[in-house]
OpenMM code with the backbone's topology and positions (N, CA, C; nanometers):
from openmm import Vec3, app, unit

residues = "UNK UNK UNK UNK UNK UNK UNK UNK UNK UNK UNK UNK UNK UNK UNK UNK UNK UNK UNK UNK UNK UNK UNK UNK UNK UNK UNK UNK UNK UNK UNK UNK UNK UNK UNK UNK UNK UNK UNK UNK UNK UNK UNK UNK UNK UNK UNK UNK UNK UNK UNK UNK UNK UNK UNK UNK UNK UNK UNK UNK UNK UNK UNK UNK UNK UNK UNK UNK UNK UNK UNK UNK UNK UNK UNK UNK UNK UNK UNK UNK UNK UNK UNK UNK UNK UNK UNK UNK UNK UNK".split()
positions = [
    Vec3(-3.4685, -7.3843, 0.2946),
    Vec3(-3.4067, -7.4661, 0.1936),
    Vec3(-3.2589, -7.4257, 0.1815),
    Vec3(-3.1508, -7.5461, 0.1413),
    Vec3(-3.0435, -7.5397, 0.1756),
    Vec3(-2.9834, -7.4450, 0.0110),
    Vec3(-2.9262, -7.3243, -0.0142),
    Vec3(-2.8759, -7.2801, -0.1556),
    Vec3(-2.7067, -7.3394, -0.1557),
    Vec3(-2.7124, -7.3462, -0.2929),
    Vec3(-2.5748, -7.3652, -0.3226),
    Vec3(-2.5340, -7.2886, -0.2954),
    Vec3(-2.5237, -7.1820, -0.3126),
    Vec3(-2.4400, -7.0723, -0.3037),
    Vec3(-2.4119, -7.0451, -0.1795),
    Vec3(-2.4998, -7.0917, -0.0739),
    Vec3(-2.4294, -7.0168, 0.0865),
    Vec3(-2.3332, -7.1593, 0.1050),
    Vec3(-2.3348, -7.2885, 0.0828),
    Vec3(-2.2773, -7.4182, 0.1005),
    Vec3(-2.1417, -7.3908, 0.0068),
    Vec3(-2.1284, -7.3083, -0.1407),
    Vec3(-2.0103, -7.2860, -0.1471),
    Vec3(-1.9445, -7.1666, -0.0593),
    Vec3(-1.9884, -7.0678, -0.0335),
    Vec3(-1.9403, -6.9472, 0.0625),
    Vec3(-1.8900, -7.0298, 0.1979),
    Vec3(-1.9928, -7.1388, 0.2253),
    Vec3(-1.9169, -7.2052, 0.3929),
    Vec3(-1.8215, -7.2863, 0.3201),
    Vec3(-1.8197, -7.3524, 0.2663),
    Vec3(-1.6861, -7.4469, 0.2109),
    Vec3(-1.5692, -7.3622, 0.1755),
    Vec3(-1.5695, -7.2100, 0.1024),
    Vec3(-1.4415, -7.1427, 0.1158),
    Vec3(-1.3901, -7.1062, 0.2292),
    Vec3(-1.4864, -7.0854, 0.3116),
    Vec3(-1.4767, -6.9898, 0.4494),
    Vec3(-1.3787, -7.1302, 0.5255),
    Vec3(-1.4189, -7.2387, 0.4884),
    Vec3(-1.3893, -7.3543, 0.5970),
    Vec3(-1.2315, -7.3846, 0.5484),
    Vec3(-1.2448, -7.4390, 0.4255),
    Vec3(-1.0813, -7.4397, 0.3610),
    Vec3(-1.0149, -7.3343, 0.3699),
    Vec3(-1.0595, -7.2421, 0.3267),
    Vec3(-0.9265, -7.1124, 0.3470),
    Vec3(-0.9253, -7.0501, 0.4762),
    Vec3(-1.0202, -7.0639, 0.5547),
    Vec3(-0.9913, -7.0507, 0.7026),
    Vec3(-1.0322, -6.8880, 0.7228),
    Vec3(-1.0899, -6.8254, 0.6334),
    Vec3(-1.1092, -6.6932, 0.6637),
    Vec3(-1.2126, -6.6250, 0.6219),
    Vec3(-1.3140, -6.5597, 0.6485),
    Vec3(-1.4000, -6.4645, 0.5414),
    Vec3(-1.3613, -6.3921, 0.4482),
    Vec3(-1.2692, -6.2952, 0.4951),
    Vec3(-1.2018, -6.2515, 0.3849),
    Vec3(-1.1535, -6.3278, 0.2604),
    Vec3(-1.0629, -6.4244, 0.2451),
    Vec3(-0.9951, -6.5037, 0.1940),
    Vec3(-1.0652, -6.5772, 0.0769),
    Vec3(-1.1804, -6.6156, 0.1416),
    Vec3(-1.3108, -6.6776, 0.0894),
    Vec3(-1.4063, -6.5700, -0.0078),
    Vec3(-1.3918, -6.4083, 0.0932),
    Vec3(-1.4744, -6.3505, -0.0009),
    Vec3(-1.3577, -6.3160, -0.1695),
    Vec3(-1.2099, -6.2715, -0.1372),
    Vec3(-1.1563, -6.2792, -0.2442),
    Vec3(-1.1269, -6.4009, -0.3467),
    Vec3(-1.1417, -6.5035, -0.3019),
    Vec3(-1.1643, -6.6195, -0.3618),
    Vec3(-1.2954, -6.6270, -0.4618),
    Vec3(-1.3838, -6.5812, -0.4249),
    Vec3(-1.5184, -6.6059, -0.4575),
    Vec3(-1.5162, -6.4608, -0.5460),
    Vec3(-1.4476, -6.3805, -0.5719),
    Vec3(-1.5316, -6.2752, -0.6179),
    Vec3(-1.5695, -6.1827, -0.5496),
    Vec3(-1.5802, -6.1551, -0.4756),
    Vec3(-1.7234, -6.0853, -0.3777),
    Vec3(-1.6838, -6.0143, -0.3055),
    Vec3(-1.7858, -5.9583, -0.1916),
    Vec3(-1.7540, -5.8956, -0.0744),
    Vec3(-1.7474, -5.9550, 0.0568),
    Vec3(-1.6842, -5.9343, 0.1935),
    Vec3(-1.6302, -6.0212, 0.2731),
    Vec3(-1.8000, -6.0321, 0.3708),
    Vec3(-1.9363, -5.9057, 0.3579),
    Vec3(-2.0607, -5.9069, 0.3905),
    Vec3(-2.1179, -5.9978, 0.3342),
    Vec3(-2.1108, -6.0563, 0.1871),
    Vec3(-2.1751, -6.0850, 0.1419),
    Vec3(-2.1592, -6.2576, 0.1673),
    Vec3(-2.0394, -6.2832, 0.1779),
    Vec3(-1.9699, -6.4282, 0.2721),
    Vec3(-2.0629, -6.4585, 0.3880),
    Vec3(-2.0058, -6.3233, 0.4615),
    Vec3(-2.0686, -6.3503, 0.6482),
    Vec3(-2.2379, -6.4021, 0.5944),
    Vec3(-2.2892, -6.2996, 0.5655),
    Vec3(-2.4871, -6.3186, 0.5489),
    Vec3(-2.4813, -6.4851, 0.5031),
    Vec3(-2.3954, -6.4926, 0.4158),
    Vec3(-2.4200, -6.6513, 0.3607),
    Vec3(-2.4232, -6.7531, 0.4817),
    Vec3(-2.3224, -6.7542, 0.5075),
    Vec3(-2.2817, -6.8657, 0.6186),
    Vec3(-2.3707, -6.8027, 0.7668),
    Vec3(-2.3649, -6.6845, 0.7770),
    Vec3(-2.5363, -6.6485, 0.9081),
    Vec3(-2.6768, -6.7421, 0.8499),
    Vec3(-2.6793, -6.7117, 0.7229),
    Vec3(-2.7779, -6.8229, 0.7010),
    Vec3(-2.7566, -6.9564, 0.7283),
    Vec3(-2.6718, -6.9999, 0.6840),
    Vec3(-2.7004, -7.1372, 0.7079),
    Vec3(-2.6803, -7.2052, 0.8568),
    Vec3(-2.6074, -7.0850, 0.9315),
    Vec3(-2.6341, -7.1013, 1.0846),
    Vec3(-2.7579, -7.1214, 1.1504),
    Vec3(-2.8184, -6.9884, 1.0982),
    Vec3(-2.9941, -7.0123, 1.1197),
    Vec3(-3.0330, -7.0513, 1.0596),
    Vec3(-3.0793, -7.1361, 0.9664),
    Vec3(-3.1182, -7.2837, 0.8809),
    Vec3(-3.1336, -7.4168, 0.9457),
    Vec3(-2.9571, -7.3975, 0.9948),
    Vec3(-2.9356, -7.5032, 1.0698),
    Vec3(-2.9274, -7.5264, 1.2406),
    Vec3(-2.9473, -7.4088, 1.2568),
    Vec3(-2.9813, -7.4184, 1.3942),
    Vec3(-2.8355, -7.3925, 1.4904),
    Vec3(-2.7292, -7.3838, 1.4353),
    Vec3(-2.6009, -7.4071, 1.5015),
    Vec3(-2.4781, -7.3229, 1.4478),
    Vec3(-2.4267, -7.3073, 1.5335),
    Vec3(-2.2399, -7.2069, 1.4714),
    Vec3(-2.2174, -7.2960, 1.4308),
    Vec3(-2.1499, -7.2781, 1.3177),
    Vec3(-2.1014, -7.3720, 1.2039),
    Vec3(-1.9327, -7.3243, 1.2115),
    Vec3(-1.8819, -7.1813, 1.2746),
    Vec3(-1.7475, -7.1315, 1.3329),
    Vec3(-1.7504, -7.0720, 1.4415),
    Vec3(-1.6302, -7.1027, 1.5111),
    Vec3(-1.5720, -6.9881, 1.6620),
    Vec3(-1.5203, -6.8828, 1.5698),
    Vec3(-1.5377, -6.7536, 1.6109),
    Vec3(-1.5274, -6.6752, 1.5256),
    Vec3(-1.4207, -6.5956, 1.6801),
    Vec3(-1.2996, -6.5890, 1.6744),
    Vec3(-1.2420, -6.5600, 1.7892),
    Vec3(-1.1184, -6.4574, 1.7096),
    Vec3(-1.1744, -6.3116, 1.7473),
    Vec3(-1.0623, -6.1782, 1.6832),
    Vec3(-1.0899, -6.2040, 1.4555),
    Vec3(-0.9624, -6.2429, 1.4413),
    Vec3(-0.9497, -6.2752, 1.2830),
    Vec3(-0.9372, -6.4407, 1.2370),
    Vec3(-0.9183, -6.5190, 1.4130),
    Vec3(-0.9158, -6.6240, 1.3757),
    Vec3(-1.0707, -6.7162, 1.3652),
    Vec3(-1.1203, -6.7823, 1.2570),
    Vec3(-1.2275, -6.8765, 1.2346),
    Vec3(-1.1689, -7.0299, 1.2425),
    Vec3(-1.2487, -7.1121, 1.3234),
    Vec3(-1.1774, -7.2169, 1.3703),
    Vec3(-1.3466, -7.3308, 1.3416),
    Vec3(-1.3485, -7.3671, 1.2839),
    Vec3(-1.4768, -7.5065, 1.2598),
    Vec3(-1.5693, -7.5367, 1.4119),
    Vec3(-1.6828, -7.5243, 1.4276),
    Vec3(-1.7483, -7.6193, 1.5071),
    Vec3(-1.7726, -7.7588, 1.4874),
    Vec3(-1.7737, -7.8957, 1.5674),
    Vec3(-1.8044, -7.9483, 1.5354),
    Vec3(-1.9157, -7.9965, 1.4025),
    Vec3(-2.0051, -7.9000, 1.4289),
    Vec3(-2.1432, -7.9275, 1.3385),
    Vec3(-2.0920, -7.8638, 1.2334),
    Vec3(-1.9891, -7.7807, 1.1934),
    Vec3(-1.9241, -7.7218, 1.0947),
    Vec3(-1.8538, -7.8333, 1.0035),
    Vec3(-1.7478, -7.9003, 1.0878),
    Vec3(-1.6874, -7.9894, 1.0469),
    Vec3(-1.7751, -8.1636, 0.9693),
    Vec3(-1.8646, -8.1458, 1.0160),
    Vec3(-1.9777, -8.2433, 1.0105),
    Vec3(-2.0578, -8.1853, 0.9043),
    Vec3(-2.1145, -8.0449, 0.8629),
    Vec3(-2.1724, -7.9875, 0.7467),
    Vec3(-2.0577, -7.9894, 0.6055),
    Vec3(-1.9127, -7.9718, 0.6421),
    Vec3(-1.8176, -7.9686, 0.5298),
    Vec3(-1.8242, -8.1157, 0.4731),
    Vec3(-1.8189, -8.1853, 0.5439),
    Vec3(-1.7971, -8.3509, 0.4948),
    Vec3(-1.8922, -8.3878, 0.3844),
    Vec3(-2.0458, -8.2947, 0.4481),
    Vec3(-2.1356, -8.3465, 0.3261),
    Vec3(-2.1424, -8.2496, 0.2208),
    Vec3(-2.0852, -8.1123, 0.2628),
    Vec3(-2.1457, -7.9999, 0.1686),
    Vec3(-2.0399, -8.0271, 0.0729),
    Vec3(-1.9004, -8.0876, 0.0854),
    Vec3(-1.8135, -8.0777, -0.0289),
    Vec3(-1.8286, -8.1992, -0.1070),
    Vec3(-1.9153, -8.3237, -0.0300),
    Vec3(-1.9667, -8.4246, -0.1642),
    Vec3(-2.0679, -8.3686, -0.2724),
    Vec3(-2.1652, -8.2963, -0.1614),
    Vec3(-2.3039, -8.2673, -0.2310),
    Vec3(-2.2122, -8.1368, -0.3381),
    Vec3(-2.1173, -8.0539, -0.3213),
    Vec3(-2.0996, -7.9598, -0.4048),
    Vec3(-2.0277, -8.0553, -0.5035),
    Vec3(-1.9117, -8.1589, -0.5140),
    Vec3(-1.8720, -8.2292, -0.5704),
    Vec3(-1.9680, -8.3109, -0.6683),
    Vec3(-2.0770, -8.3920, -0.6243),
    Vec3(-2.1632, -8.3876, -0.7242),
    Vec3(-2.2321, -8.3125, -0.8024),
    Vec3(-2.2182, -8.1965, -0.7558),
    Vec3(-2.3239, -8.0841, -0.8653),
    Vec3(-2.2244, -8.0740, -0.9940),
    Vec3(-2.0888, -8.0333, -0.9280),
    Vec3(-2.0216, -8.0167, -1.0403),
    Vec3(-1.9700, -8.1411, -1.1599),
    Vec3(-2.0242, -8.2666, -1.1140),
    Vec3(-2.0314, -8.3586, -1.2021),
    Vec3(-2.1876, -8.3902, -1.2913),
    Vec3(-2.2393, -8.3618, -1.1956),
    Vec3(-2.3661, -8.3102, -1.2987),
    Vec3(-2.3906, -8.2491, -1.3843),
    Vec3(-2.2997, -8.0879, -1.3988),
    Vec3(-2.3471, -7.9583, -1.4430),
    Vec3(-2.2112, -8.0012, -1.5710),
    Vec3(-2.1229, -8.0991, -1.5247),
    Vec3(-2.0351, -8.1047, -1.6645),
    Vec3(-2.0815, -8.2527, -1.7535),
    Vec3(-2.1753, -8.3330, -1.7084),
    Vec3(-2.2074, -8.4551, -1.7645),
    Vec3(-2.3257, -8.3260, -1.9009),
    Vec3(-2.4071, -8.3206, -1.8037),
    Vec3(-2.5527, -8.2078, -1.8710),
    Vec3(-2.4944, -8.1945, -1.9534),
    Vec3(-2.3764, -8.0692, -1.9666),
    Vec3(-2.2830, -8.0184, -2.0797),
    Vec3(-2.2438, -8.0905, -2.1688),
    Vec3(-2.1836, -8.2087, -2.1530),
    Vec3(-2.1024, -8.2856, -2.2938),
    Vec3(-2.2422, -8.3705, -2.3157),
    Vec3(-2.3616, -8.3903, -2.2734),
    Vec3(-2.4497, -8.4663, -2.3387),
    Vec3(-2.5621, -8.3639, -2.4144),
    Vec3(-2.5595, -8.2513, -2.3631),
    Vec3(-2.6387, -8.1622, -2.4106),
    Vec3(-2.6458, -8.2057, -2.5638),
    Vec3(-2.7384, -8.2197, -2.6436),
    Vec3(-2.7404, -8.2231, -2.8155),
    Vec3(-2.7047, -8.1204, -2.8545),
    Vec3(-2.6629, -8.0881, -2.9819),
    Vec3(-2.6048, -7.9709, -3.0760),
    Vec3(-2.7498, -7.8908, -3.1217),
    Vec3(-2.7231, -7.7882, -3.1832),
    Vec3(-2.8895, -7.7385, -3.2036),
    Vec3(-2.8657, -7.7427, -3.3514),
] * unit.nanometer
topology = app.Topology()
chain = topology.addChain("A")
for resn in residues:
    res = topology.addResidue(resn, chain)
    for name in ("N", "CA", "C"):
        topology.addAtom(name, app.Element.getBySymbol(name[0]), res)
């Protein structure tokens, strides 16, 4: 099953172009990035980056997973703020 959380770790990794970059972005540690996005490699069956020295460069199937992972993350976050302003008062 696909987690949010490794689909936001590949969407930083993909925009900011780096693990590192992504793990300081996020909070975190730059291990805790890689394991994310290793998962969803093996999930999905495919390198999702060329991982060549410090440079990370998109695979096709990378570039093709960002297109949907930043709608599908784009809708969550319209979800998770609709929930919020409709939530009732207690």
């Amino acid at each position: 099953m696909l987690d949010l959380r490794d689909l936001r770790c590949f969407v930083a990794v993909y925009e900011l172009r780096g693990f590192a970059r992504a793990a300081k972005t996020l909070n975190t540690v730059q291990s805790s990035v890689s394991t994310r996005v290793r998962r969803l490699e093996h999930f999905l069956g495919a390198p999702l980056f060329e991982r060549i020295h410090r440079n990370v460069t998109p695979t096709e199937k990378g570039v093709l997973l960002y297109q949907h992972a930043r709608r599908v993350l784009d809708q969550v976050g319209e979800l998770e703020t609709v929930v919020r302003i409709e939530k009732p008062a207690a």
